[in-house]
TORZA-25255 format. One line per field, with one value per residue (C-alpha): residue number from 1; x, y, z. Coordinates in nm, 3 decimals, padded with zeros to 5 digits. Each point is the difference from the previous one (the first is absolute). Example, Ala and Ser with C-alpha at 12.3 -4.5 7.8 and 13.67 -1.06 7.14 Angstrom:
! residues 2
n	1,2
east	01.230,00.137
north	-00.450,00.344
up	00.780,-00.066
! end
This chain:
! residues 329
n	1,2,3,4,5,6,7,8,9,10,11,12,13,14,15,16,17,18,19,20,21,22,23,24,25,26,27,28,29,30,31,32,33,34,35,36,37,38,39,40,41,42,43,44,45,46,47,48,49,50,51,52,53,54,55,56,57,58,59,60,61,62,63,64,65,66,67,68,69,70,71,72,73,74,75,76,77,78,79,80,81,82,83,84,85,86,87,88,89,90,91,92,93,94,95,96,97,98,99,100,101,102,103,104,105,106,107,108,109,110,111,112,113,114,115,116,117,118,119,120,121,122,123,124,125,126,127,128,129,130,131,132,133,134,135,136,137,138,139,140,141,142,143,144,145,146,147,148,149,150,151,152,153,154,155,156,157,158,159,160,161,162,163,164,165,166,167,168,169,170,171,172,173,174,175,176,177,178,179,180,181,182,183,184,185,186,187,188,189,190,191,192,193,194,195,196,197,198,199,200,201,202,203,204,205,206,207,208,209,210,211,212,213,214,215,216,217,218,219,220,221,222,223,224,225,226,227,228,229,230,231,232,233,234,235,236,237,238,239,240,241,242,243,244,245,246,247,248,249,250,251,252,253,254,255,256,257,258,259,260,261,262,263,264,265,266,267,268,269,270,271,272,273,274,275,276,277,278,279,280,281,282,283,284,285,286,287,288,289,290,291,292,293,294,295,296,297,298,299,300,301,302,303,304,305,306,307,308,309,310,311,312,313,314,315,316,317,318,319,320,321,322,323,324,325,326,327,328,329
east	00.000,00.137,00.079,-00.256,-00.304,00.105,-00.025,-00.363,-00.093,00.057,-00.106,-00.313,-00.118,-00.156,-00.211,-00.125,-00.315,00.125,00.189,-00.221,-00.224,00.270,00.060,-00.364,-00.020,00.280,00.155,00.337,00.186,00.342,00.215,00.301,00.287,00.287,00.288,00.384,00.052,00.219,-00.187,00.021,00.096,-00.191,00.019,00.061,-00.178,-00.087,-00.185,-00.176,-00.193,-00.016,-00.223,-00.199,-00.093,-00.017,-00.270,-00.142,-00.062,-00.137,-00.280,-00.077,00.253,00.262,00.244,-00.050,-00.363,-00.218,00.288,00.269,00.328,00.171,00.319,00.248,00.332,00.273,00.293,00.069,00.026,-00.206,00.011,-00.191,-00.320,-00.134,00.016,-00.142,-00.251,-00.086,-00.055,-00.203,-00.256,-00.011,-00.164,-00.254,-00.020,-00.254,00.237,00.376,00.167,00.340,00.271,00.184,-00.057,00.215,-00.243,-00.299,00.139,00.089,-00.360,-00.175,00.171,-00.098,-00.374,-00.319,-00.263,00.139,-00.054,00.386,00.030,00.353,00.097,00.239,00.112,00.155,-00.309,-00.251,-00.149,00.376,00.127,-00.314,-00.202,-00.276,-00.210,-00.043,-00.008,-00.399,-00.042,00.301,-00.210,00.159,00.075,00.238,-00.031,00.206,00.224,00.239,00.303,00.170,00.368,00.128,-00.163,00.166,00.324,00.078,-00.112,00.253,00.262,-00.073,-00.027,00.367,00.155,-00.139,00.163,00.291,00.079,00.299,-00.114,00.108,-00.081,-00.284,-00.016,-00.356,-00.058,-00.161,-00.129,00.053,-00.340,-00.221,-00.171,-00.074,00.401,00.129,-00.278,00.016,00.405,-00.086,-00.218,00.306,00.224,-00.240,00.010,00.318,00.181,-00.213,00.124,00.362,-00.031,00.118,-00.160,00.114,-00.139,00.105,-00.151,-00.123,-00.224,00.163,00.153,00.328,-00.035,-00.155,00.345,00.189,-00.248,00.083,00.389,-00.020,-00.208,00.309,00.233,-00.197,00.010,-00.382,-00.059,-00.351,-00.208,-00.389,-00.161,-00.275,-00.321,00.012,-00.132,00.329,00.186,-00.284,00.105,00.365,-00.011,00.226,00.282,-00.048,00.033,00.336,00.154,-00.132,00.180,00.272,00.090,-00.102,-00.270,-00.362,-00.219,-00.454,-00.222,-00.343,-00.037,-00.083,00.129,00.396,00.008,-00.113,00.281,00.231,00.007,-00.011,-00.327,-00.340,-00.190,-00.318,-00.348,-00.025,00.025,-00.089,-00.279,-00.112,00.055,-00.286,-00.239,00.032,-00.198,-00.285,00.017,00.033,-00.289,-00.240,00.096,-00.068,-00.319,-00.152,00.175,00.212,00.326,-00.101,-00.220,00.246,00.167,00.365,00.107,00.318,00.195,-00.143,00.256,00.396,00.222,00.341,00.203,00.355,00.224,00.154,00.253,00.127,00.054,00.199,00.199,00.075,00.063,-00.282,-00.249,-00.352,-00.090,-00.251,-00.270,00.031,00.012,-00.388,-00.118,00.065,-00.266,00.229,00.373,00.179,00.192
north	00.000,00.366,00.206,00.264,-00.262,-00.091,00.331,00.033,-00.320,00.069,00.412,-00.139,-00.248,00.331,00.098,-00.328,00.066,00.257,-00.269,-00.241,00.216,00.075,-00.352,-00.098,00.219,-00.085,00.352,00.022,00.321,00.112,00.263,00.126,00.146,00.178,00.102,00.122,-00.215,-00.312,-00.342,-00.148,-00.421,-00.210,-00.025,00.360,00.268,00.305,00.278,00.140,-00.227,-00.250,00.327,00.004,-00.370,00.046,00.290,-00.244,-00.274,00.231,00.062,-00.345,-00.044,-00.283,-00.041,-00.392,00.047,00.265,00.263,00.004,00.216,00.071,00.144,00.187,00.115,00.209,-00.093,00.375,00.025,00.264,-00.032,-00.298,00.142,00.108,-00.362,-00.166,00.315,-00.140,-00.362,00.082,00.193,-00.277,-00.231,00.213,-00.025,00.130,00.229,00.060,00.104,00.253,00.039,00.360,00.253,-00.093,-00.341,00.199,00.233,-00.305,-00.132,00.336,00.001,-00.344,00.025,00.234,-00.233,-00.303,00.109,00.104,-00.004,00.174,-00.157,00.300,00.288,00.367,00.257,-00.153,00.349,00.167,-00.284,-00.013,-00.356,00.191,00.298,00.077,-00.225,-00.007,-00.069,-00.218,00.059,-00.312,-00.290,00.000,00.059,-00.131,00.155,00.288,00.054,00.336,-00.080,00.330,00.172,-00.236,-00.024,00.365,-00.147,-00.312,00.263,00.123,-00.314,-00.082,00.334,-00.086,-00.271,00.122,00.358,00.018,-00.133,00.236,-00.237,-00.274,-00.223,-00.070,-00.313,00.055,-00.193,00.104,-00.187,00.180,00.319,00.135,00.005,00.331,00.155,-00.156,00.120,00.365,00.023,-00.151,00.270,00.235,-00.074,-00.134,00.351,00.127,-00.318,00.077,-00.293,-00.099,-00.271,-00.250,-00.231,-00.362,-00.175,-00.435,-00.129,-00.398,-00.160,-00.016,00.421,00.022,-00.174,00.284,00.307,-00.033,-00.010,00.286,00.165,-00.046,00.140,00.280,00.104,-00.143,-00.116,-00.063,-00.146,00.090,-00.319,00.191,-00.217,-00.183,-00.389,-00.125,00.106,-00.068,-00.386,00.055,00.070,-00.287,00.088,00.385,-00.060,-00.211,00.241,00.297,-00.237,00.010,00.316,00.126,00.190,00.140,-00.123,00.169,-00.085,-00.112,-00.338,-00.209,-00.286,00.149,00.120,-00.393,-00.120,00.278,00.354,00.270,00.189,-00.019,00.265,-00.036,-00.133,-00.405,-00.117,-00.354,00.115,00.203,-00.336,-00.213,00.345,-00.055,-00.314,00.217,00.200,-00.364,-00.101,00.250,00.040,-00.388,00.038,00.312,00.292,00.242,00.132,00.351,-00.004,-00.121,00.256,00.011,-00.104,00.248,-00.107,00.089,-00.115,00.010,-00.212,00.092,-00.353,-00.009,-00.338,00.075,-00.284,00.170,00.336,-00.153,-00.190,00.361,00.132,00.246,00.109,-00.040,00.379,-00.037,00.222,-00.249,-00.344,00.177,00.069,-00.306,-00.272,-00.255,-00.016,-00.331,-00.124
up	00.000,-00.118,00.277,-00.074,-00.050,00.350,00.114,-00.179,00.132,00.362,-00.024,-00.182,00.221,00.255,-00.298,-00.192,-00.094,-00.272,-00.113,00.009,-00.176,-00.296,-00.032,-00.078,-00.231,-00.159,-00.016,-00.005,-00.034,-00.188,00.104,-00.038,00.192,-00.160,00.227,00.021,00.264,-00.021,-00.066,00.335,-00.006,00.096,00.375,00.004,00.196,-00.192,00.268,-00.324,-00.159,00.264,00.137,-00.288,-00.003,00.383,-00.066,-00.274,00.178,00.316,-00.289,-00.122,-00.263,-00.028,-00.263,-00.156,00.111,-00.139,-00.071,-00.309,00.052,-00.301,00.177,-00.194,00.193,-00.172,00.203,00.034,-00.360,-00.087,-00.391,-00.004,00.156,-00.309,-00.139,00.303,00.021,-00.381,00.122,00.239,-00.173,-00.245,00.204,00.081,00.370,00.248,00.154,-00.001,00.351,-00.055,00.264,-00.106,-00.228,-00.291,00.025,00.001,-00.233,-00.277,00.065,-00.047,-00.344,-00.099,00.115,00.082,00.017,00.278,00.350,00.125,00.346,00.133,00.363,00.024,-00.212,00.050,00.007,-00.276,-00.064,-00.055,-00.193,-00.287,00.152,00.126,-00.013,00.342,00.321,00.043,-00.373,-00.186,-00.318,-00.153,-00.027,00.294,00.381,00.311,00.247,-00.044,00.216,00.112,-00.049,-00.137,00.326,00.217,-00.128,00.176,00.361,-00.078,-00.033,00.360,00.119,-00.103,00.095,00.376,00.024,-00.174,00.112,-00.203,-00.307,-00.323,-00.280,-00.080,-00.256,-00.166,-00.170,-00.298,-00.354,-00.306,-00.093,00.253,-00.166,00.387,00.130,-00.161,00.203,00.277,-00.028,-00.102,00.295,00.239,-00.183,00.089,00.425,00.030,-00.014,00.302,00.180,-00.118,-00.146,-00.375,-00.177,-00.351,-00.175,-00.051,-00.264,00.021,-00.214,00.035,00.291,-00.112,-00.031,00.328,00.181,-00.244,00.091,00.367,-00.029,-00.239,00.299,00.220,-00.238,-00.026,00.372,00.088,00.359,-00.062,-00.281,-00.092,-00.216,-00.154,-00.071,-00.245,-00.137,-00.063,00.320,00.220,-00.051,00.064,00.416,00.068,-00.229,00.053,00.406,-00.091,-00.208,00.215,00.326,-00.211,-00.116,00.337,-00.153,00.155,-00.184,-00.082,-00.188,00.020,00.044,00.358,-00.110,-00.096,00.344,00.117,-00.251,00.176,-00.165,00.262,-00.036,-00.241,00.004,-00.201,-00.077,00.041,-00.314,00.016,00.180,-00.306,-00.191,00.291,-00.065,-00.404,00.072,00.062,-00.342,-00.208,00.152,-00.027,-00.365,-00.029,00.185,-00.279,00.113,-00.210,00.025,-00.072,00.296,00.259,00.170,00.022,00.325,00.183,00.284,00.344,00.251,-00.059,00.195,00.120,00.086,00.163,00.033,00.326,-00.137,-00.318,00.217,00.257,-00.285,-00.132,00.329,-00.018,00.263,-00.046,00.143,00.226,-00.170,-00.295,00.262,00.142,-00.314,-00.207,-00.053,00.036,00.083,-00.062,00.312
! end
């Protein structure tokens, strides 16, 4: 039995009669899911879509049973998005589910008729998805993340535990349309924190390892990992390299700061992925996309691993240590 069915299976068995229901009628739905991320094996644990299959399931649905995943990872490679956006839309599923905005953005090209449904993207009104929050207007809806707003606060963040620090590094990819703003806005605040800021660039593993040492030899003692699809399934091997280099590491994501990066700073991503559930299925139950309001974060979480800082030698300062939601011991 796959992994995820397993997950379905279990999740599903609080909610059978929807299931039960689906199965004698016979319905069985297709989806798809296109994502950056790296295809996990097959006893491995990916936090984002096992959260979506997780949500799923909470809802009735169970892969092997009366759901179909067509899932379509990139493997950080950007370029082939497009094709796999193509693929998709050729087998005409019910809905397709996009991690990131360059996935949304190849989909949105391809298609204006299937139901898109974007598990997390920077600003869907800014970037062209949407018309407006209330009323997506489209055929796309889902939930839209603040990154660019954020990436200022992840600045401070790093400069109080860091009172010294005169250069940061910011982890960018070349492939993601939303990183020269989210840089132009850290140019913009870093001065006032007498702070300078560069850009490394990763769009591949192997460029990731080479982005960080070229972020030593540039002076950085402190790295930002802006958002992105590709990076957010890299936490292990950024929170070795950041170990290595002796480097503070931000970004977003819960689960880098679990694998052992310093600090995340964000929205919950994979929890974004559970609450797409909710958009698949009322677009498989009748409902449109262009009547489902676009969701926004409403809580952001600041986690510290108490681990990594004392590793650096740092000092969680107490303001931080009271105001953290969790800090890893």
């Amino acid at each position: 039995m796959k992994r995820r069915e397993f997950i379905g299976l279990v999740g599903g068995a609080a909610v059978w009669p929807l299931t039960a229901m689906a199965q004698r009628t016979g319905q069985i739905w297709r989806i798809g899911f296109l994502t950056p991320r790296a295809r996990p094996g097959p006893s491995d644990h990916d936090a984002f879509s096992d959260a979506f299959m997780q949500g799923m399931s909470d809802l009735g649905y169970s892969e092997g049973g009366n759901l179909v995943v067509e899932w379509r990872y990139t493997d950080g490679d950007y370029k082939r998005l497009a094709g796999f956006a193509a693929e998709l839309v050729g087998m005409n599923p019910a809905v397709i589910v996009a991690y990131g905005t360059a996935a949304a953005r190849a989909l949105q090209t391809t298609t204006r008729t299937i139901p898109i449904v974007v598990a997390a993207a920077v600003d869907l009104v800014g970037s062209g998805f949407v018309a407006s929050l209330a009323h997506p207007g489209g055929n796309i809806t889902g939930l839209s993340v603040i990154d660019v707003d954020m990436s200022a606060k992840q600045l401070e963040l790093l400069k109080a535990f860091l009172p010294n620090l005169s250069r940061v590094a910011v982890l960018s990819n070349p492939g993601n349309s939303a990183h020269p703003a989210i840089f132009k806005h850290l140019q913009a605040n870093a001065p006032g924190l007498g702070v300078e800021v560069v850009a490394v660039d990763a769009a591949t593993p192997q460029a990731v390892e080479r982005a960080f040492a070229e972020a030593v030899q540039q002076g950085a003692r402190a790295i930002i990992v802006a958002a992105d699809a590709f990076f957010s399934g890299q936490g292990p091997q950024i929170a070795a390299l950041a170990l290595q280099h002796r480097l503070a590491t931000i970004g977003i994501y819960q689960d880098h700061v679990i694998a052992g990066c310093l600090i995340s700073y964000g929205q919950d991503v994979a929890d974004f992925h559970r609450r797409t559930a909710k958009y698949v299925d009322r677009i498989l139950r009748g409902a449109k996309p262009e009547d489902l309001p676009v969701e926004q974060p409403t809580k952001i979480d600041l986690v510290i691993n108490g681990k990594t800082a004392e590793a650096l030698g740092l000092a969680i300062p107490l303001g931080l240590r009271v105001s953290a939601d969790r800090v890893i011991e």
